[in-house]
N, CA, C and O atoms as a GROMACS GRO file, in nm:
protein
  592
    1UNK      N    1   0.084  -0.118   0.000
    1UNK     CA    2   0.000   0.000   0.000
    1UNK      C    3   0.089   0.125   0.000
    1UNK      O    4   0.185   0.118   0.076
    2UNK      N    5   0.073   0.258  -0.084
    2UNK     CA    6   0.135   0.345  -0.089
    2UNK      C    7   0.100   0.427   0.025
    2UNK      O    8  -0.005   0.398   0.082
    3UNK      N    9   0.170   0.528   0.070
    3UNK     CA   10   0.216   0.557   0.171
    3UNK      C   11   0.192   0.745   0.123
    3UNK      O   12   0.152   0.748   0.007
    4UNK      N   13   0.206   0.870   0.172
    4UNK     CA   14   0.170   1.003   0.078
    4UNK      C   15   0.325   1.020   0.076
    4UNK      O   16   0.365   1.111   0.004
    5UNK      N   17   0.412   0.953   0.141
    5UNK     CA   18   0.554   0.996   0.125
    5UNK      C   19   0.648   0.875   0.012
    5UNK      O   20   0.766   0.845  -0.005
    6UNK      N   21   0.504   0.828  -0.051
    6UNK     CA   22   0.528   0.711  -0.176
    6UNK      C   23   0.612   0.795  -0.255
    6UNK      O   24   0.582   0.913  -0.240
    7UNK      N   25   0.737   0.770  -0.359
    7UNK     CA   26   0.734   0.839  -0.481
    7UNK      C   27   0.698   0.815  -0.534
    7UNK      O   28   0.692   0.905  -0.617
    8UNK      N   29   0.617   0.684  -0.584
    8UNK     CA   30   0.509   0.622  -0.696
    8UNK      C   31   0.416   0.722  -0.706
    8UNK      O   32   0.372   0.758  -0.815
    9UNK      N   33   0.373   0.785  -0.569
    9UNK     CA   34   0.284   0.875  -0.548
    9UNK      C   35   0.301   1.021  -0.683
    9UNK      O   36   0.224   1.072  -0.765
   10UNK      N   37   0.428   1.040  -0.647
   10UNK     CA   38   0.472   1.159  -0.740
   10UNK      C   39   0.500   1.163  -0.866
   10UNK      O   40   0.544   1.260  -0.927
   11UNK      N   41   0.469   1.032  -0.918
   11UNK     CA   42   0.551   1.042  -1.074
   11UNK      C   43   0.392   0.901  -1.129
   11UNK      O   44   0.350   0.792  -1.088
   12UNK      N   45   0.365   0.981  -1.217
   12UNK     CA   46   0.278   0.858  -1.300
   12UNK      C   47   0.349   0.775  -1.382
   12UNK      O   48   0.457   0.811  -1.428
   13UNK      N   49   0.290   0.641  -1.412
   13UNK     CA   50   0.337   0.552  -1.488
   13UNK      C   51   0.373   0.568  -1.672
   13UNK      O   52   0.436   0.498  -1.752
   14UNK      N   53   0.320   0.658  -1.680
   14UNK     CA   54   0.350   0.704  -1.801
   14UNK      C   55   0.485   0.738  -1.806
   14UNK      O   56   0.580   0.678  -1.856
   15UNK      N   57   0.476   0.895  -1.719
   15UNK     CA   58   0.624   0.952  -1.703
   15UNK      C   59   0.745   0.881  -1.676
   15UNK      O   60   0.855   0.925  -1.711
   16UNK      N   61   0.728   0.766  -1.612
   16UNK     CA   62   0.815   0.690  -1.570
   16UNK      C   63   0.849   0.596  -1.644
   16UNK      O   64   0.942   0.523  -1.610
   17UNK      N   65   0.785   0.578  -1.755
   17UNK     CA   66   0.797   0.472  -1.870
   17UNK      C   67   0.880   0.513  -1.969
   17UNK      O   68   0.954   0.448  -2.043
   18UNK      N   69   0.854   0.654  -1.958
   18UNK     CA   70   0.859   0.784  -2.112
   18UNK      C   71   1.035   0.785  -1.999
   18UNK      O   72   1.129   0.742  -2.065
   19UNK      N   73   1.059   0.812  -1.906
   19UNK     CA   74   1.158   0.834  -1.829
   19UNK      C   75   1.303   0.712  -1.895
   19UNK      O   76   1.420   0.716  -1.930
   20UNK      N   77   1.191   0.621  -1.877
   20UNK     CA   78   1.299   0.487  -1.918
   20UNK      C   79   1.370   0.450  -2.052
   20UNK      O   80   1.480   0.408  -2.087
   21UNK      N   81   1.221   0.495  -2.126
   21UNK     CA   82   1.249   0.458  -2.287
   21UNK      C   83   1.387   0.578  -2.293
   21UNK      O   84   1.501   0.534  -2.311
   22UNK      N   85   1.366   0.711  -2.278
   22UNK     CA   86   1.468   0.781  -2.321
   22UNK      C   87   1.602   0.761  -2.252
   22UNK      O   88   1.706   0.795  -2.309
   23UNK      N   89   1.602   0.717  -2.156
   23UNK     CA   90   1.734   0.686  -2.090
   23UNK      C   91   1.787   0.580  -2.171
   23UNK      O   92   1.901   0.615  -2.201
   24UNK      N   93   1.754   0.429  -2.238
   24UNK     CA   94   1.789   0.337  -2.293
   24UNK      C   95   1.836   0.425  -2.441
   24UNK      O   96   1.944   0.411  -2.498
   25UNK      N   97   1.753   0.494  -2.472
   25UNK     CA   98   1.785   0.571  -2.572
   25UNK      C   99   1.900   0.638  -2.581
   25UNK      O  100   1.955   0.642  -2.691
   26UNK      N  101   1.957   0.700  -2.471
   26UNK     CA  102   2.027   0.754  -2.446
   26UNK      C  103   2.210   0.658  -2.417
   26UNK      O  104   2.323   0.690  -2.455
   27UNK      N  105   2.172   0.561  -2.350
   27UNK     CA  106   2.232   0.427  -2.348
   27UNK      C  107   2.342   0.426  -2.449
   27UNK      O  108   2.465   0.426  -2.445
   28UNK      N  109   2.211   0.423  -2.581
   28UNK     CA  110   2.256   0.368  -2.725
   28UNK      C  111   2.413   0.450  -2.757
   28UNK      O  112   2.509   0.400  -2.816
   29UNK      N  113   2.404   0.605  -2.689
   29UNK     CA  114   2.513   0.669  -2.728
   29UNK      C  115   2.622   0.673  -2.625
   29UNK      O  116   2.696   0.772  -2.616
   30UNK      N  117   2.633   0.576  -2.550
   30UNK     CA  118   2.729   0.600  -2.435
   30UNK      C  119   2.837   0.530  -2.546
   30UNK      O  120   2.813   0.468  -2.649
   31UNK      N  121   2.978   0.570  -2.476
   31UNK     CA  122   3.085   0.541  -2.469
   31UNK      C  123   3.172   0.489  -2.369
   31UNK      O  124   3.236   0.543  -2.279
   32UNK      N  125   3.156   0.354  -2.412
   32UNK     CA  126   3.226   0.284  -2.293
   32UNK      C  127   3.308   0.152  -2.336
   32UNK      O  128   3.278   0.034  -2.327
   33UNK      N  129   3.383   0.194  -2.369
   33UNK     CA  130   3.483   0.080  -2.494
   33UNK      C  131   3.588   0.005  -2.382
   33UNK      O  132   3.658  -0.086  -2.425
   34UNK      N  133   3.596   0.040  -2.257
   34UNK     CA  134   3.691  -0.019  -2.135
   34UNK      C  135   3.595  -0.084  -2.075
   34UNK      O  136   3.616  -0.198  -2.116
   35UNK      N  137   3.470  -0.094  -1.981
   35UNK     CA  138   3.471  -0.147  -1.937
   35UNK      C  139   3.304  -0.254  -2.007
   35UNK      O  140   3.269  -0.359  -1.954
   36UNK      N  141   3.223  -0.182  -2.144
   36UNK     CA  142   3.113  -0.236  -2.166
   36UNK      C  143   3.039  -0.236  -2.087
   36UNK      O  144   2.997  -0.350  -2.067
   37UNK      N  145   2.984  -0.143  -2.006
   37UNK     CA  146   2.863  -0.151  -1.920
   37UNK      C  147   2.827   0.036  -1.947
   37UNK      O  148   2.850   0.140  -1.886
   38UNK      N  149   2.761  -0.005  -2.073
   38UNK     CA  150   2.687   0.158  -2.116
   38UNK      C  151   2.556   0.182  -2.055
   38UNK      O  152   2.460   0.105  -2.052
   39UNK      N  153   2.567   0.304  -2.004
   39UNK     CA  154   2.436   0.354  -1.936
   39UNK      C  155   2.403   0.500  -1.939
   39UNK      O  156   2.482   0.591  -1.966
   40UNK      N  157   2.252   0.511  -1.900
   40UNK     CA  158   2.184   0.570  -1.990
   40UNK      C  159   2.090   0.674  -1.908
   40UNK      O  160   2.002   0.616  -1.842
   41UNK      N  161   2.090   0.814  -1.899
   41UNK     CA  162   2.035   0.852  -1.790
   41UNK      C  163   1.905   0.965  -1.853
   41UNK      O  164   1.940   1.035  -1.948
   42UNK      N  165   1.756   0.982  -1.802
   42UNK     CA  166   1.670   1.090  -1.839
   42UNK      C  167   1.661   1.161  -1.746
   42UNK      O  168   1.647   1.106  -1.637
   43UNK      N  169   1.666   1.293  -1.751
   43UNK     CA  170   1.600   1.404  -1.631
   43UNK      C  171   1.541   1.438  -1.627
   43UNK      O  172   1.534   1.492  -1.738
   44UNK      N  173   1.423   1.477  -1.550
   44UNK     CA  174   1.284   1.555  -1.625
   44UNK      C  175   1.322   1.671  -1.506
   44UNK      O  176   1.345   1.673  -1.385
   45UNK      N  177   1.314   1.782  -1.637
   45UNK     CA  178   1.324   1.932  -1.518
   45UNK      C  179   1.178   1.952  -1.485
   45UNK      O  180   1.076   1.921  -1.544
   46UNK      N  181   1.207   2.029  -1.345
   46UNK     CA  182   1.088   2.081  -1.329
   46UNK      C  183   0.986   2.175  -1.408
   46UNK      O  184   0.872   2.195  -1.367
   47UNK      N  185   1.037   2.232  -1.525
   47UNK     CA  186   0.973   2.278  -1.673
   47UNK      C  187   0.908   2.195  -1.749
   47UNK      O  188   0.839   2.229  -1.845
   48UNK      N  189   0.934   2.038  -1.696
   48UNK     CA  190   0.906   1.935  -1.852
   48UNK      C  191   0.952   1.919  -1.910
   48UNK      O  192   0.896   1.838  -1.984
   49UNK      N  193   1.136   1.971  -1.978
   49UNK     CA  194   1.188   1.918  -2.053
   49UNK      C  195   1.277   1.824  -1.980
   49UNK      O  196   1.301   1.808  -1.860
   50UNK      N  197   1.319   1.764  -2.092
   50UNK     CA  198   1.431   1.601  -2.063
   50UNK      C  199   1.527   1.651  -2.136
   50UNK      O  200   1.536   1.695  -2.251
   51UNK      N  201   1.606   1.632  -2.035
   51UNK     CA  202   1.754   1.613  -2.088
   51UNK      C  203   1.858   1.476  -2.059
   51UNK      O  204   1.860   1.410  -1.955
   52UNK      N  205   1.927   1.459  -2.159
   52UNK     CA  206   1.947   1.324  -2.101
   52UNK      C  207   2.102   1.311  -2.128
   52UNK      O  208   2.164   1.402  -2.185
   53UNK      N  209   2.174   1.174  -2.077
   53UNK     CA  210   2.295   1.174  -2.044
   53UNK      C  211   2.338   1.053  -2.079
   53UNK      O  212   2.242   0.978  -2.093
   54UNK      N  213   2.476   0.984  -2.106
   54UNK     CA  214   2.515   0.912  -2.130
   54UNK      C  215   2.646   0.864  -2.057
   54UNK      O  216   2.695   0.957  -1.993
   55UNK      N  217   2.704   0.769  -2.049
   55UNK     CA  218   2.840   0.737  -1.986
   55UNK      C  219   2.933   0.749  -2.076
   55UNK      O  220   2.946   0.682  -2.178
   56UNK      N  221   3.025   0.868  -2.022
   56UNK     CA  222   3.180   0.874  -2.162
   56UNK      C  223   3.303   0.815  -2.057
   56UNK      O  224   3.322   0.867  -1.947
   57UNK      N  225   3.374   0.711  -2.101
   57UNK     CA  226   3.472   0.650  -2.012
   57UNK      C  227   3.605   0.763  -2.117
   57UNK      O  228   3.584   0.831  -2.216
   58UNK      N  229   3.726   0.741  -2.045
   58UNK     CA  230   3.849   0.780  -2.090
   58UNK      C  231   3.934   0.688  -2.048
   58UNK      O  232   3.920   0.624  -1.944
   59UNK      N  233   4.068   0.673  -2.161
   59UNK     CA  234   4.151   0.551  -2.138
   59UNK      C  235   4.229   0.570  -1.960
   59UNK      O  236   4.279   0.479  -1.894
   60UNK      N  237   4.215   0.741  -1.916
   60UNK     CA  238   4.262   0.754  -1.816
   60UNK      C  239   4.144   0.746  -1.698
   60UNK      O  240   4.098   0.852  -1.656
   61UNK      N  241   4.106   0.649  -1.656
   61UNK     CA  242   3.931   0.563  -1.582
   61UNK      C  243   3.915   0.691  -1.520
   61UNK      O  244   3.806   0.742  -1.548
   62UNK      N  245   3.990   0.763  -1.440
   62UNK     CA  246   3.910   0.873  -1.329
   62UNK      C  247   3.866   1.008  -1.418
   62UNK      O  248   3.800   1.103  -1.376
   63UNK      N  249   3.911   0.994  -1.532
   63UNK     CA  250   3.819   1.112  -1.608
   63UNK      C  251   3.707   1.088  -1.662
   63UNK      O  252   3.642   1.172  -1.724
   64UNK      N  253   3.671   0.956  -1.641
   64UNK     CA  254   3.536   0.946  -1.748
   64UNK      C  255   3.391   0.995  -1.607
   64UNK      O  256   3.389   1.032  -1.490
   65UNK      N  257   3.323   0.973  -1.681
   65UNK     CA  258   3.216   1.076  -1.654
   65UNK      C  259   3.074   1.007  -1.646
   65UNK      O  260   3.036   1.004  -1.764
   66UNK      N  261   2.986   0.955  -1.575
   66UNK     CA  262   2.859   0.879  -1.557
   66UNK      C  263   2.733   0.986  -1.602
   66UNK      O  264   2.718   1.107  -1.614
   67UNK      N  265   2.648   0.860  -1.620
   67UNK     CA  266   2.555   0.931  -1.725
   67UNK      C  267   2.492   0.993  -1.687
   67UNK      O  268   2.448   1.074  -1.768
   68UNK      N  269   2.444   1.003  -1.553
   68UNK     CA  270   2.357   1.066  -1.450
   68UNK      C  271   2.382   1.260  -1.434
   68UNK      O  272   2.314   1.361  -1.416
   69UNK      N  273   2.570   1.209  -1.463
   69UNK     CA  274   2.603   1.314  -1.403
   69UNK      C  275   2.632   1.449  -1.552
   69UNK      O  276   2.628   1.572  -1.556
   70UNK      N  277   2.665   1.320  -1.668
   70UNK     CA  278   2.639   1.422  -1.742
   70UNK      C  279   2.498   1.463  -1.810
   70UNK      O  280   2.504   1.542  -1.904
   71UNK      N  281   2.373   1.416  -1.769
   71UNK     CA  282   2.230   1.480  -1.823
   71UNK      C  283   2.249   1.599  -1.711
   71UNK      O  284   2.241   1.717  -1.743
   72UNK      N  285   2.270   1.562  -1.602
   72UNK     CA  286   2.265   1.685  -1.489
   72UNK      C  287   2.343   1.809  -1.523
   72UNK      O  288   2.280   1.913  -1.506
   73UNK      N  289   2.516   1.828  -1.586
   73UNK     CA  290   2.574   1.904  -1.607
   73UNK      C  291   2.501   1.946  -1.739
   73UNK      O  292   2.447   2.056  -1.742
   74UNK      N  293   2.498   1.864  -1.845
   74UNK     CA  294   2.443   1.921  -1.957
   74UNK      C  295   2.310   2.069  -1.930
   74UNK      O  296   2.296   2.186  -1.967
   75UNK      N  297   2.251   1.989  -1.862
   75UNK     CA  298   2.067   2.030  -1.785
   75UNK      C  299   2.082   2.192  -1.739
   75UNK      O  300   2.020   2.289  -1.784
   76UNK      N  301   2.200   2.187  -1.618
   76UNK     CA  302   2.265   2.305  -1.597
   76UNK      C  303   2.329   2.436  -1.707
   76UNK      O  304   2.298   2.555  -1.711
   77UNK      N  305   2.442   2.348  -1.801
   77UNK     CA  306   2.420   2.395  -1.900
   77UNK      C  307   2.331   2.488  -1.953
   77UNK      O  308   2.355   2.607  -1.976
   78UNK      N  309   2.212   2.418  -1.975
   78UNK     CA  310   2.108   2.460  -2.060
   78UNK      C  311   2.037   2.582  -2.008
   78UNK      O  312   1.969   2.658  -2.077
   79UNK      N  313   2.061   2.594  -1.866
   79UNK     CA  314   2.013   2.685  -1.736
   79UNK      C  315   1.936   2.615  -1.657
   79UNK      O  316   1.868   2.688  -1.584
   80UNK      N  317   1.919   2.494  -1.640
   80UNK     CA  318   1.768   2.425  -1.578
   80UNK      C  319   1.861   2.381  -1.455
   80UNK      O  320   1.973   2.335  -1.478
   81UNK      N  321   1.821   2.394  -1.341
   81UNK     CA  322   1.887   2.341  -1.195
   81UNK      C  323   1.803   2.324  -1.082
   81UNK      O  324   1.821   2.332  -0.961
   82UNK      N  325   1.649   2.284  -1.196
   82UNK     CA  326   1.579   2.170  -1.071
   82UNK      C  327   1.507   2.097  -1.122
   82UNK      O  328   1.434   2.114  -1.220
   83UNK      N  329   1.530   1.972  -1.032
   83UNK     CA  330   1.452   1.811  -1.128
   83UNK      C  331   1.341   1.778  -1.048
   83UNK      O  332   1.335   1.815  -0.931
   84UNK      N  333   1.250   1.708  -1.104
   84UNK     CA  334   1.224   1.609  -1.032
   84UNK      C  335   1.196   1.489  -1.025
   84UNK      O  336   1.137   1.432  -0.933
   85UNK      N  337   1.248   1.433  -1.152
   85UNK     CA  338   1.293   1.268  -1.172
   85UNK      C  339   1.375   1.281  -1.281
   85UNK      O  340   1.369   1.374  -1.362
   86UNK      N  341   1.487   1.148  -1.284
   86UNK     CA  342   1.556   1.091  -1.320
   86UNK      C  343   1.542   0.959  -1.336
   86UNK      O  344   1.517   0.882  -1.244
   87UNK      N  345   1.566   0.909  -1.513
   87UNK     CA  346   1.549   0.748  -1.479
   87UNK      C  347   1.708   0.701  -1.548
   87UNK      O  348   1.759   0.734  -1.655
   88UNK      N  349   1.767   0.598  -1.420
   88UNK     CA  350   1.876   0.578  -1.504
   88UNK      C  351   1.885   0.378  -1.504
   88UNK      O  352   1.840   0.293  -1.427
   89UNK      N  353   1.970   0.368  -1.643
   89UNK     CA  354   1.906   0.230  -1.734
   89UNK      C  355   2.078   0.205  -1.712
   89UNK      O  356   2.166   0.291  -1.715
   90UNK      N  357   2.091   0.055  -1.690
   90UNK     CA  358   2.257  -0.015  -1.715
   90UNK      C  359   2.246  -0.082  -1.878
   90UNK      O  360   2.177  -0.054  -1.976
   91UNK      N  361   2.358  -0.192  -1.846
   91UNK     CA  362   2.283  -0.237  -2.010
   91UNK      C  363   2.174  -0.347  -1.999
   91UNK      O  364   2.154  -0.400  -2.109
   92UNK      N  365   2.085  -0.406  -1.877
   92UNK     CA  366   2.003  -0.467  -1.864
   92UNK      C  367   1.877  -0.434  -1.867
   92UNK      O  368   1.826  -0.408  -1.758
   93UNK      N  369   1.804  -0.427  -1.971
   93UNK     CA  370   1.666  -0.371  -1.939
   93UNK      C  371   1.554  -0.400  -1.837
   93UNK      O  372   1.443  -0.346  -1.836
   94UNK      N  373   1.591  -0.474  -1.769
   94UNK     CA  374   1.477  -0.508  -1.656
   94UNK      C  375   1.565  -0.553  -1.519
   94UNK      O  376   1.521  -0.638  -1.441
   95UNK      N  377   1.679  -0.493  -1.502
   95UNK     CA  378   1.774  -0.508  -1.386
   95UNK      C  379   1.843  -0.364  -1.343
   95UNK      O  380   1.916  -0.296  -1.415
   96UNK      N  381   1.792  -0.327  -1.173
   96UNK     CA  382   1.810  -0.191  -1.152
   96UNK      C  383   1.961  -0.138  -1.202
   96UNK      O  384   2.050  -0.223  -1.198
   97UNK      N  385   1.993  -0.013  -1.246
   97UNK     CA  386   2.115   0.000  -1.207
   97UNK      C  387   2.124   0.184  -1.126
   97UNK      O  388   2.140   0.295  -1.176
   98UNK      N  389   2.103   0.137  -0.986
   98UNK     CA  390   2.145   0.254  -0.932
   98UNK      C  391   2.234   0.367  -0.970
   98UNK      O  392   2.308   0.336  -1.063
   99UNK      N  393   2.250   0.505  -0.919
   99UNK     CA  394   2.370   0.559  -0.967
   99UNK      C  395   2.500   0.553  -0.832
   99UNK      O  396   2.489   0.513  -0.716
  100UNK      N  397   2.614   0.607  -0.903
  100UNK     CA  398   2.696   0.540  -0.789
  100UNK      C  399   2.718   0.642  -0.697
  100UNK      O  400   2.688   0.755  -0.738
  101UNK      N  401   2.772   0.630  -0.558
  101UNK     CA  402   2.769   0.768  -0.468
  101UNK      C  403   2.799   0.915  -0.540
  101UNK      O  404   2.723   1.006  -0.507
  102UNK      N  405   2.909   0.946  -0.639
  102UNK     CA  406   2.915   1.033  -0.694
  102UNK      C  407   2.806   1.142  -0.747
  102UNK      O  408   2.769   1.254  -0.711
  103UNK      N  409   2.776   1.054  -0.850
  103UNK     CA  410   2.589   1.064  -0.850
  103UNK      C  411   2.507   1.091  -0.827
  103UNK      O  412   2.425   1.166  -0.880
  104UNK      N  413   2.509   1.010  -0.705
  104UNK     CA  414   2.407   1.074  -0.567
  104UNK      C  415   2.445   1.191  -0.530
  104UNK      O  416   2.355   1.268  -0.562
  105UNK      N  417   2.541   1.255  -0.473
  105UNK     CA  418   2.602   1.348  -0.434
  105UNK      C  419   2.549   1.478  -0.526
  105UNK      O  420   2.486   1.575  -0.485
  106UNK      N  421   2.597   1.449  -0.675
  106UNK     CA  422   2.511   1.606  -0.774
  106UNK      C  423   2.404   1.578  -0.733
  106UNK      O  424   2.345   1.661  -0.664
  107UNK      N  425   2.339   1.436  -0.764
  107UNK     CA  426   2.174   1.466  -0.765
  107UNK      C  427   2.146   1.553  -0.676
  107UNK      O  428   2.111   1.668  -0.705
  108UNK      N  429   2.158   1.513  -0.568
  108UNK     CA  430   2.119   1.532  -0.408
  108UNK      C  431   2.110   1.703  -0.435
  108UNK      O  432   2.024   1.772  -0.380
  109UNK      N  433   2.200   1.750  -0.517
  109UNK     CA  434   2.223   1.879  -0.483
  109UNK      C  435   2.140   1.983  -0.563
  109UNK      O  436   2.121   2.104  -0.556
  110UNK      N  437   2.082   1.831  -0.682
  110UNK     CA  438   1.981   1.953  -0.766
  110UNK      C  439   1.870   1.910  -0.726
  110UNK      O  440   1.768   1.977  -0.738
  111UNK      N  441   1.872   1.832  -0.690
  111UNK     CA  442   1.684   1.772  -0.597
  111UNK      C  443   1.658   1.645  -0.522
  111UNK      O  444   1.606   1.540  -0.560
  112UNK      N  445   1.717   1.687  -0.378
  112UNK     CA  446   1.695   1.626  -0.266
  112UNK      C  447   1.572   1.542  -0.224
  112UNK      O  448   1.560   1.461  -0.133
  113UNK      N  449   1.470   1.594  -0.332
  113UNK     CA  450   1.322   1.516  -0.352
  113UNK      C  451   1.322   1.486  -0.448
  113UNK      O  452   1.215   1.426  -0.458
  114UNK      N  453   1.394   1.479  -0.588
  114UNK     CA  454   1.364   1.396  -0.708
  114UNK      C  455   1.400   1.268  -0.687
  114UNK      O  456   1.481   1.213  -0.613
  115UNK      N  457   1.272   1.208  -0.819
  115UNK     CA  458   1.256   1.068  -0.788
  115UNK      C  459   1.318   1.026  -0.895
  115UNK      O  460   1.325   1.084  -1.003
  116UNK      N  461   1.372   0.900  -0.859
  116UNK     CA  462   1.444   0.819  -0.906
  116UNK      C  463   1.389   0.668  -0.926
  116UNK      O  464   1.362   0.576  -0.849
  117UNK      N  465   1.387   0.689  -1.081
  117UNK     CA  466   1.307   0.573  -1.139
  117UNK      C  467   1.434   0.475  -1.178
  117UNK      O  468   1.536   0.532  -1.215
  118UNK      N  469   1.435   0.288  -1.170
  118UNK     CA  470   1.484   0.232  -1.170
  118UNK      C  471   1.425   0.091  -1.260
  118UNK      O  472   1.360   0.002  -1.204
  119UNK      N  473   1.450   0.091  -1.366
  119UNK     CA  474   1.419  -0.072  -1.421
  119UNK      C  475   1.404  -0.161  -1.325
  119UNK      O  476   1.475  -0.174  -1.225
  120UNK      N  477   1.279  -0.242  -1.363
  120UNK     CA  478   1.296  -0.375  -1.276
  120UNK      C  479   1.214  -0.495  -1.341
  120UNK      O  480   1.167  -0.472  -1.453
  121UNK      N  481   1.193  -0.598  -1.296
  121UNK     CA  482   1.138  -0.730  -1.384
  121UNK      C  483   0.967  -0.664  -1.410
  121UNK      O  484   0.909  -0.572  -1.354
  122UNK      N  485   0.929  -0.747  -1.509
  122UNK     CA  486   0.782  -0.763  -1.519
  122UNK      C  487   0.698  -0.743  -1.434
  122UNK      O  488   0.600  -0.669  -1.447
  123UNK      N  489   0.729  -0.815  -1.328
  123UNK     CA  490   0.660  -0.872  -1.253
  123UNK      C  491   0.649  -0.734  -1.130
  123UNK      O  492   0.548  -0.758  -1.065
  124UNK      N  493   0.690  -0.654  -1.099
  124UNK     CA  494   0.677  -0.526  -1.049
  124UNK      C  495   0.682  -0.408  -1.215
  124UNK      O  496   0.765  -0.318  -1.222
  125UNK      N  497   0.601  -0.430  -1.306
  125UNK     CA  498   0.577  -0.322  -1.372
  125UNK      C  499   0.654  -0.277  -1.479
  125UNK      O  500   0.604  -0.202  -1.562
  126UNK      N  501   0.781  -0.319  -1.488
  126UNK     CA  502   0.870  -0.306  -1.547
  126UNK      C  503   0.987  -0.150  -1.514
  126UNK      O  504   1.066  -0.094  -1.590
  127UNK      N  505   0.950  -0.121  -1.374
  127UNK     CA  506   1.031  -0.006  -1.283
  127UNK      C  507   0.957   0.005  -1.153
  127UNK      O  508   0.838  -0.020  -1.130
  128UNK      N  509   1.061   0.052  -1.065
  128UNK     CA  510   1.101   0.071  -0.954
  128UNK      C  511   1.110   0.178  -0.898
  128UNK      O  512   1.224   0.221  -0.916
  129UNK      N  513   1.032   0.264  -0.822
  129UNK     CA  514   1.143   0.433  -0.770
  129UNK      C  515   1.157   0.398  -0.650
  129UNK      O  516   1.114   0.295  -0.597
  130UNK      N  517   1.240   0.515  -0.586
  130UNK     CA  518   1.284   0.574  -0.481
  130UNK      C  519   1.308   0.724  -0.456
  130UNK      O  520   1.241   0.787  -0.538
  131UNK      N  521   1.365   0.790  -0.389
  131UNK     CA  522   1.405   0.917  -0.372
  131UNK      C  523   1.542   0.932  -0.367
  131UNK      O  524   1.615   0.838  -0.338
  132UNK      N  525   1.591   1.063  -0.397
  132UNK     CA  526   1.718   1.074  -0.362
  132UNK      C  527   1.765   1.090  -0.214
  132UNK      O  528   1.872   1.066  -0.157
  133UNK      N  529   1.668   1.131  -0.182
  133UNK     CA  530   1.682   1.109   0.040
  133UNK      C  531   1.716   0.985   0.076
  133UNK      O  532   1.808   0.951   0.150
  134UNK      N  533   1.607   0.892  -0.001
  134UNK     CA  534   1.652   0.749   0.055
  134UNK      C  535   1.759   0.676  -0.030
  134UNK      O  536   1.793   0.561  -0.001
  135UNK      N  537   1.809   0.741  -0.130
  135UNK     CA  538   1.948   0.656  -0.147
  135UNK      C  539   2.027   0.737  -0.126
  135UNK      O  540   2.131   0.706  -0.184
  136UNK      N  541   2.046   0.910  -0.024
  136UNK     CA  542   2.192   0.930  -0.002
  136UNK      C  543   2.128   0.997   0.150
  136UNK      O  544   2.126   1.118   0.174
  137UNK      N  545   2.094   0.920   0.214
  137UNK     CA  546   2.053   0.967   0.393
  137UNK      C  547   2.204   1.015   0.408
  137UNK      O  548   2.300   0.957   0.356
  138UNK      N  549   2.211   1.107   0.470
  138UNK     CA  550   2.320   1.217   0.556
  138UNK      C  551   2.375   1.291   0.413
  138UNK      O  552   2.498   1.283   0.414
  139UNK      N  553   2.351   1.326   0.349
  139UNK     CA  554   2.392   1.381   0.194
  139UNK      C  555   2.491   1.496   0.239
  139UNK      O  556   2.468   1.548   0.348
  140UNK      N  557   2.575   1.531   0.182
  140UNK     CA  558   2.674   1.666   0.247
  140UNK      C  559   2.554   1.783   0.179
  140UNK      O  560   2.483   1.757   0.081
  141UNK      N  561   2.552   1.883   0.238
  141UNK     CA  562   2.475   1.963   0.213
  141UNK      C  563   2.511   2.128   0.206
  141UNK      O  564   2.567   2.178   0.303
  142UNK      N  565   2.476   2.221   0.077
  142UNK     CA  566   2.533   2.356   0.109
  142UNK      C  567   2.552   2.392   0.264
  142UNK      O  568   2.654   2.432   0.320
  143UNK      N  569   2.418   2.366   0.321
  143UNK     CA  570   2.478   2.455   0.480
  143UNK      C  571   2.550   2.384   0.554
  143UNK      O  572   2.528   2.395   0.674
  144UNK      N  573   2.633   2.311   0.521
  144UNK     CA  574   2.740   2.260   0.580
  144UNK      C  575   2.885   2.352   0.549
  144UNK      O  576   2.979   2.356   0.628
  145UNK      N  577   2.883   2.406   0.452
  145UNK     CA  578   2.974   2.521   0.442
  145UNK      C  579   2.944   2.608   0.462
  145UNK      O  580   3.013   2.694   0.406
  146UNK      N  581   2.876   2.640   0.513
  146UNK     CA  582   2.875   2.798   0.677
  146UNK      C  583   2.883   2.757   0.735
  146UNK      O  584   2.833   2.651   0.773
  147UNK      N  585   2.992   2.864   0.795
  147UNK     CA  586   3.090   2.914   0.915
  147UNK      C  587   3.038   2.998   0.991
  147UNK      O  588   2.996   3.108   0.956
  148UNK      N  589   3.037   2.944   1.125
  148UNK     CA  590   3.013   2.990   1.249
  148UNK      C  591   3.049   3.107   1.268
  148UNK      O  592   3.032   3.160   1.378
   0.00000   0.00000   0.00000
């Protein structure tokens, strides 16, 4: 039974479908020739547009860049710096692939309440959400840099 602090609550099944397809879409253009695990990220700003992201690896591993994080920089880019869902796709279409703490960390910082849609089997719908609260509880936060 949903709960009013559900995110199912906040995002219809549509959006969350439309969330997925474009992230896989997005997938298609990752670059990831080291390690083969391309992934695929949608954002929906709080305007309604999607912007979306892909994984670019570099032969030097700590420069490459997750997909999450580049729909988010792109998004910014564009001027947009508030979400409120994200769906991000691995290369399994019906197997979650979270984003990794990094990830969490921007998200967190452009929307501490965006939901986060996640592939999952049939048999739950074909996705999954959560929040970004509940996958980065104690998140570092701007007012943590003010000084007393």
């Amino acid at each position: 039974m949903a709960t009013s602090n559900d995110p199912a609550r906040t995002l219809d099944a549509a959006t969350a479908r439309m969330l997925l397809d474009r992230a896989r879409q997005a997938r298609a253009r990752a670059y990831a020739p080291y390690s083969r695990f391309p992934v695929g990220a949608a954002l929906l700003a709080e305007d309604g547009e999607v912007v979306t992201g892909c994984n670019v690896e570099n032969a030097s591993y700590g420069l490459s860049n997750c997909a999450e994080r580049t729909a988010i920089f792109t998004a910014v880019a564009g001027g947009r710096t508030r979400f409120s869902a994200v769906a991000v796709v691995g290369p399994q279409d019906d197997a979650p692939c979270a984003p990794c703490g990094a990830c969490r960390q921007v998200m967190y910082e452009f929307g501490p309440d965006m939901v986060v849609v996640l592939p999952d089997s049939a048999e739950n719908g074909g996705y999954g959400v959560t929040t970004m609260r509940d996958l980065l509880p104690g998140a570092f936060v701007p007012a943590r840099l003010e000084h007393p």
